[in-house]
C-alpha positions in Angstrom: -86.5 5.3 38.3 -84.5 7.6 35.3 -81.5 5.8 33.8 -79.9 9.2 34.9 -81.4 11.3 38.0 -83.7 10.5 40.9 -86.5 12.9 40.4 -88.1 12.0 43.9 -85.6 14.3 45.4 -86.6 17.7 46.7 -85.9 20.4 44.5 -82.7 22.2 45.5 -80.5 19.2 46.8 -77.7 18.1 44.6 -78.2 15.8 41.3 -76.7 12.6 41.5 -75.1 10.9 38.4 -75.4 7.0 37.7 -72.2 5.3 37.8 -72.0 4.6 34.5 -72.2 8.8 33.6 -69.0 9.1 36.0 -67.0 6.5 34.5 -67.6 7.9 30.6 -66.7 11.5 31.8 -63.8 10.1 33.5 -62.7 8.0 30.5 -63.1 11.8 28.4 -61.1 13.1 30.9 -58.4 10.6 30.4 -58.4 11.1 26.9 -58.0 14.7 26.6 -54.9 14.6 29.1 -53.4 12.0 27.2 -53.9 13.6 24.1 -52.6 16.9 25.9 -49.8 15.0 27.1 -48.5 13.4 23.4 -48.6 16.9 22.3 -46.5 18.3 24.8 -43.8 14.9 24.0 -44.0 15.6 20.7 -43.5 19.2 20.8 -40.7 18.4 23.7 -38.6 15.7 21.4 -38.8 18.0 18.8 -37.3 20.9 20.4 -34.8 18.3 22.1 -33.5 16.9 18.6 -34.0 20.4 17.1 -31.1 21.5 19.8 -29.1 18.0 19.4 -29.4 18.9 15.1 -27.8 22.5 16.0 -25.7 21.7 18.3 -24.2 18.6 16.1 -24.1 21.2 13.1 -21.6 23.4 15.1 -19.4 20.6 15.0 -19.6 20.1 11.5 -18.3 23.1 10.8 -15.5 23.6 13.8 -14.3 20.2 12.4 -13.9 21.6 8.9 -12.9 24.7 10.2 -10.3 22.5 11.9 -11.0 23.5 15.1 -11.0 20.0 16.7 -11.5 21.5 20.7 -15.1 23.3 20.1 -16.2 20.6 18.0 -15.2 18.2 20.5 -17.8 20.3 22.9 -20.2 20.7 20.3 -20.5 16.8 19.8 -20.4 16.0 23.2 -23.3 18.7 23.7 -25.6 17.1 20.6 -25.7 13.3 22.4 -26.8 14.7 25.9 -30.0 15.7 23.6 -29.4 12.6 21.7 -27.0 9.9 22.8 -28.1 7.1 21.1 -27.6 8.6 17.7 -24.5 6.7 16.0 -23.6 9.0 13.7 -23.4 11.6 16.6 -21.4 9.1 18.1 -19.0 8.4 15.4 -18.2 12.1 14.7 -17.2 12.4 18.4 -14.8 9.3 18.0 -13.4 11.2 14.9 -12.7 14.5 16.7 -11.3 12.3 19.4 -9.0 10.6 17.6 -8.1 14.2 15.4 -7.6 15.7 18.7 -4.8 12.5 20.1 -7.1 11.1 22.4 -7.3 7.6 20.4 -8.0 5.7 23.2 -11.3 6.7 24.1 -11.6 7.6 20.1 -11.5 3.8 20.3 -14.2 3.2 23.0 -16.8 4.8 20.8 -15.8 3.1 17.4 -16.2 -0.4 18.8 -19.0 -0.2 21.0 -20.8 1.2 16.7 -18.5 -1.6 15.5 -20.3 -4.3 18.4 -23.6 -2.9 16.7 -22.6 -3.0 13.0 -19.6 -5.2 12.2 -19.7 -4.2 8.4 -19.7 -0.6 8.8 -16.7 0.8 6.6 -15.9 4.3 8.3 -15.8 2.3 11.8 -13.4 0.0 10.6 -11.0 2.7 8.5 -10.5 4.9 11.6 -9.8 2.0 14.0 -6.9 1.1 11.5 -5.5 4.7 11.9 -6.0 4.4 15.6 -3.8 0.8 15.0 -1.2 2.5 13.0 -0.8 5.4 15.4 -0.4 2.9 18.4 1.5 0.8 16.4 -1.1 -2.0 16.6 0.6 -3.6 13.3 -1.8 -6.6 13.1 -4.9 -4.6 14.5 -4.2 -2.0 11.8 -4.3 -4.8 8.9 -7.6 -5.8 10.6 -9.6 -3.1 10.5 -8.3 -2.4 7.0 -9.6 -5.2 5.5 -12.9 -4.8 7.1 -12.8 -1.3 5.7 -12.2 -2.7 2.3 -14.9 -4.9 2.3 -17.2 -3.2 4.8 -20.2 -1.0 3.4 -20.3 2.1 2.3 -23.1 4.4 1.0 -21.3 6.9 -1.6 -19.0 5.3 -4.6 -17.5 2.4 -2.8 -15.9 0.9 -5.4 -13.7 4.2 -5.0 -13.6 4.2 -1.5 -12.2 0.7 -1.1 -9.4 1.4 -3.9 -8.2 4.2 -1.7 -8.5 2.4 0.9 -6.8 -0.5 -0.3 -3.9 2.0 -1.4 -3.5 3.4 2.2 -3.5 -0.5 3.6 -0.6 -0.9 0.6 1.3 2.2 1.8 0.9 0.8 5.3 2.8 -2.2 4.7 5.5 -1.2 2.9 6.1 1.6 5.4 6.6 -1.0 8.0 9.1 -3.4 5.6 5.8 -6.0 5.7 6.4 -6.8 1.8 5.3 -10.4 1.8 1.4 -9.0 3.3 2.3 -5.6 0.7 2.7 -8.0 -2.1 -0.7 -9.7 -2.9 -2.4 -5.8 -2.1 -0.9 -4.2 -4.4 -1.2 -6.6 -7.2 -5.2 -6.1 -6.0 -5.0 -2.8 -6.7 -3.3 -2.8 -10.2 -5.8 -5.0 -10.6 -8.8 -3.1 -9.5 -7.4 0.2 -11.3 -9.2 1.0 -14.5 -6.3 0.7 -18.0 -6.8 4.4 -19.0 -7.2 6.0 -15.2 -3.7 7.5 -15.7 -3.6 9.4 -12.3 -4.2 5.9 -10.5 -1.9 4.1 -12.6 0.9 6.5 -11.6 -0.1 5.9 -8.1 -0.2 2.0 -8.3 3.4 2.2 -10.5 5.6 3.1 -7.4 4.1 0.8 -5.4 4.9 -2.4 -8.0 8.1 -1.2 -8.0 8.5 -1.5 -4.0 7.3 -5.0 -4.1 9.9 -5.8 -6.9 7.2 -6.6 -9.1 9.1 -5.2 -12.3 6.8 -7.4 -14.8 4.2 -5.8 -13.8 5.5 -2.5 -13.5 7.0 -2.9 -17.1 3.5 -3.2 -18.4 1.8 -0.6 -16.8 4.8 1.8 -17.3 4.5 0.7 -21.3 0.5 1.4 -21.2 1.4 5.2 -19.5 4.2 5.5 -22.5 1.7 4.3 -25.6 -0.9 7.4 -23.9 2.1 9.6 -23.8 6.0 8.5 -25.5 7.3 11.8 -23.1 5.9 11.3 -19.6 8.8 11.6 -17.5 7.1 9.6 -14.6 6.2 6.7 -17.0 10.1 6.7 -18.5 11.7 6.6 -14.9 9.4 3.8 -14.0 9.8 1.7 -17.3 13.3 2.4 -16.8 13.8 1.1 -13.6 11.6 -2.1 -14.2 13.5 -3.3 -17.5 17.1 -2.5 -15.4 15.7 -4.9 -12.5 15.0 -7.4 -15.3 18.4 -7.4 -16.8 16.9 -5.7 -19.6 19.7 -3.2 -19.8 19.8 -2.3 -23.3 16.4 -1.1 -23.1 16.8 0.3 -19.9 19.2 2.6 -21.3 17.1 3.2 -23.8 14.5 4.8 -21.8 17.2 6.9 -20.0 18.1 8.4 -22.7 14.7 9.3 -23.5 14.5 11.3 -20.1 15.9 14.9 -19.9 19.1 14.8 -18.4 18.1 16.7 -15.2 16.2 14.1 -14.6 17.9 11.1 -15.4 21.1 12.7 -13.0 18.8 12.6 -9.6 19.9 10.0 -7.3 16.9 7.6 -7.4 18.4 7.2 -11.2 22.1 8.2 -11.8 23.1 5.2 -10.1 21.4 2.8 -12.5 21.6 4.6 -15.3 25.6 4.5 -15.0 25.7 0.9 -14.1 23.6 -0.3 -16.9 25.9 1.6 -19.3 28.6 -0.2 -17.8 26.6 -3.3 -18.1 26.6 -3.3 -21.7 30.5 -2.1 -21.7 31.4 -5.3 -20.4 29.0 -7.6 -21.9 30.4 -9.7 -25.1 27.2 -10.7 -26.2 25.5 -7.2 -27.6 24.7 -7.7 -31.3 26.9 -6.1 -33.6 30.4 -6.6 -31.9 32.8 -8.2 -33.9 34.7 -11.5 -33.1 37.6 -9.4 -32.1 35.4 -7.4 -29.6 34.1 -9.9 -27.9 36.8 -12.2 -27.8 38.8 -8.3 -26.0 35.6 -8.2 -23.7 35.3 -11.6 -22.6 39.2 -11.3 -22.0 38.7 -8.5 -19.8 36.2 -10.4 -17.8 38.2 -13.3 -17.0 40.7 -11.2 -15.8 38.9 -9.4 -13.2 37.1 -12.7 -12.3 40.4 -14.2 -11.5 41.6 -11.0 -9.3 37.5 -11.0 -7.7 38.8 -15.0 -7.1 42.0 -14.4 -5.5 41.2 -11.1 -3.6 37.5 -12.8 -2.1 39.9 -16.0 -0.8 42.6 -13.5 0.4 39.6 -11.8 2.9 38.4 -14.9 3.9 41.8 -16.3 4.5 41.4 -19.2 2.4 44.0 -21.3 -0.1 43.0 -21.8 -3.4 45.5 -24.0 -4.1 43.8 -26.7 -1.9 43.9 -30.2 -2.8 40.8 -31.4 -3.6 39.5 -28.3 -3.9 36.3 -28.0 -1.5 34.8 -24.8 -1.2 33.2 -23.4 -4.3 35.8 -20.5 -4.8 38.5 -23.3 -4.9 37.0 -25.5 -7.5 36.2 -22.4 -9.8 39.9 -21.8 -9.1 40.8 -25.1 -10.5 38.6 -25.5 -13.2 40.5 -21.9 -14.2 43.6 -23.3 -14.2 42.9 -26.3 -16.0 41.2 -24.3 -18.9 42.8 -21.0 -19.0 44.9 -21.8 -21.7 41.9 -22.5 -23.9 40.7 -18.8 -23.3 43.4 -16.7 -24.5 42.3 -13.8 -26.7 43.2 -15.1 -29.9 41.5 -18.4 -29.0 38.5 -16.8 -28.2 38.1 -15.0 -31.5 39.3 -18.1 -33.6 36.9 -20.2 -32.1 34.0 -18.3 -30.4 31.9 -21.3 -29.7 34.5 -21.0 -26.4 32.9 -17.9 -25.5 29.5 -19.0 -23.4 32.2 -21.6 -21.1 34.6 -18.7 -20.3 31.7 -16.4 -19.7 30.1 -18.7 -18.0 33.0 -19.2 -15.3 33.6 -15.6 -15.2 29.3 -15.6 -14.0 30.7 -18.1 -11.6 33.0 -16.8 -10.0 31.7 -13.7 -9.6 28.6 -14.8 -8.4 30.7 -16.8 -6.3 33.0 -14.2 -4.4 29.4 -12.6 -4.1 28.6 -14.9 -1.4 31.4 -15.5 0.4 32.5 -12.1 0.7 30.6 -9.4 -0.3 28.5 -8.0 -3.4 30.6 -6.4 -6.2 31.2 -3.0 -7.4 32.4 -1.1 -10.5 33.0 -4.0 -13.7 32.5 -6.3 -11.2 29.5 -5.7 -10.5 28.4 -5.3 -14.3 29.4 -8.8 -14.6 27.9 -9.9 -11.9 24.3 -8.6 -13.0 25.1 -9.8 -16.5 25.4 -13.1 -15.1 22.4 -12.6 -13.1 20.0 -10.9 -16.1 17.6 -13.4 -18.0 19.0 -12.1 -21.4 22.4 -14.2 -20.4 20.4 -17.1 -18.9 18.7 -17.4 -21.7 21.3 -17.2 -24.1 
């Protein structure tokens, strides 16, 4: 008998295949409709992403057209075609959160966060979800993973601005002790001759009363350019915080006046003028001047004496003396004839005792009342500058 037909059969009837025959055709057959099949996926996905590509375009540009409600649909529309796509997904939590709706902005962001812990741009809009739900210690969070989370164009740029918005963040919410050590990371971070950066990081020094610092940066800005305005304020304002009055004054007077009269500056300017009215101690003065100056100052230190004990209600003619305005009391009366004018120019080693008890005092009435103002308050910070502690 054939391997493949039965010839006995009469002629006419129907041939019949072995079963091996059947089972290759049908494996053929199985072939070709898979094959068909593929193609039709293939063809299928790629119309399906082709439409989830267009659709996500259109919110591209609504989003940078600014209009946040169309790209909202437009996003939504790309992950039906494509919902597992993250940066689909991400885009939608950023229209979400443009558009107010920060809470299911939020959804999104840490389901991709769940997947990808170091991803940079999750991180950085969570923090601006935090800050607008005043989420204080979420927003510091998400910063720092922002920071020092990836990023695939210039990160070392990315995280300084970054870094600045976290610093900005801070201060705006009177957190100087978390401000502090950011900042000083990003003057640190900030390239010596990147002048636009260094005239962003010099404010910020200055709000964390970090006037060395600021002094230094301010006199690197000044080397590039003697006339920069910015630069001058800042340096200014550092060396006046440092009791470094004489050359505050003399970067004031390098300003134009306009400038120096604005209100962030008058102020200081005036008082570090009156500074170095009062103080007996700027070179040049002659024994006569100082010994008038230092006269003047005990003078209004004893009136600061008597007026703080008046407010408080206190004697300072106590015996012992107890609180500290008392015993600066005393030790005035027991030395005051020592300090006369003409004693204090005949024998100016007396000067740094009665300037010393006019610092005293003053720094005294200070805390038991209140701070000073006018020459008061010039003596006060003269008492309080390192040029005097040092002397």
């Amino acid at each position: 008998m054939s391997a493949t037909t039965d010839t006995s059969l009469p002629e006419g009837s129907p041939r019949i295949y072995s079963r091996e025959f059947v089972f290759l055709l049908c494996v053929l057959s199985l072939v070709v409709l898979v094959v068909i099949t593929a193609s039709l996926s293939r063809v299928y996905h790629k119309q399906v992403h082709t439409l989830a590509d267009s659709w996500f375009a259109h919110g591209q540009r609504d989003m940078q057209a600014g209009n946040i409600t169309a790209a909202l649909t437009d996003y939504r529309n790309a992950l039906v075609y494509n919902p597992n796509n993250t940066r689909f997904q991400f885009s939608l939590a950023t229209a979400l959160a443009a558009a107010g709706h920060g809470n299911e902005a939020r959804a999104y962001l840490l389901n991709l966060l769940s997947e990808s812990p170091g991803r940079g741009e999750v991180n950085l809009e969570l923090a601006r979800i935090a800050v607008q739900n005043n989420q204080l210690a979420d927003a510091e969070r998400y910063y720092q993973g922002a920071i020092y989370g990836e990023w695939d164009a210039d990160p070392i740029a990315t995280r300084w601005q970054i870094r600045r918005e976290l610093c900005e963040f801070l201060l705006d919410h009177g957190l100087m002790k978390q401000a502090t050590p950011e900042v000083i990371a990003l003057a640190e971070n900030t390239p010596a001759g990147d002048t636009q950066r260094l005239k962003i990081v010099g404010p910020l020094l200055l709000r964390t009363q970090q006037w060395t610092r600021a002094q230094e940066l301010y006199r690197d800005l000044l080397a590039a350019d003697r006339s920069d305005d910015e630069a001058l304020a800042g340096a200014a304002k550092a060396a006046f915080e440092l009791g470094q009055y004489s050359d505050a004054l003399q970067y004031f007077d390098r300003m134009p006046r306009e400038r120096r009269d604005t209100p962030d500056l008058a102020s200081a300017y005036g008082m570090a003028q009156r500074v170095l009215a009062v103080d007996p101690f700027v070179s040049g003065l002659s024994a006569n001047a100082k010994a008038q100056r230092a006269t003047a100052a005990l003078t209004l230190a004893q009136s600061r004496l008597q007026n703080c004990a008046r407010q408080n209600g206190e004697s300072l003619l106590e015996t012992p003396p107890r609180t500290d305005l008392q015993i600066l009391w005393a030790r005035f009366q027991r030395t005051q004839t020592d300090w006369s004018e003409r004693d204090l120019e005949r024998f100016p080693e007396r000067l740094d005792a009665s300037m010393e008890f006019v610092f005293g005092a003053e720094n005294a009435a200070a805390k038991s009342c209140h701070e000073p103002q006018g020459d008061d308050r010039a003596l006060w910070l003269l008492g309080r500058s390192t040029s005097v502690v040092n002397r």
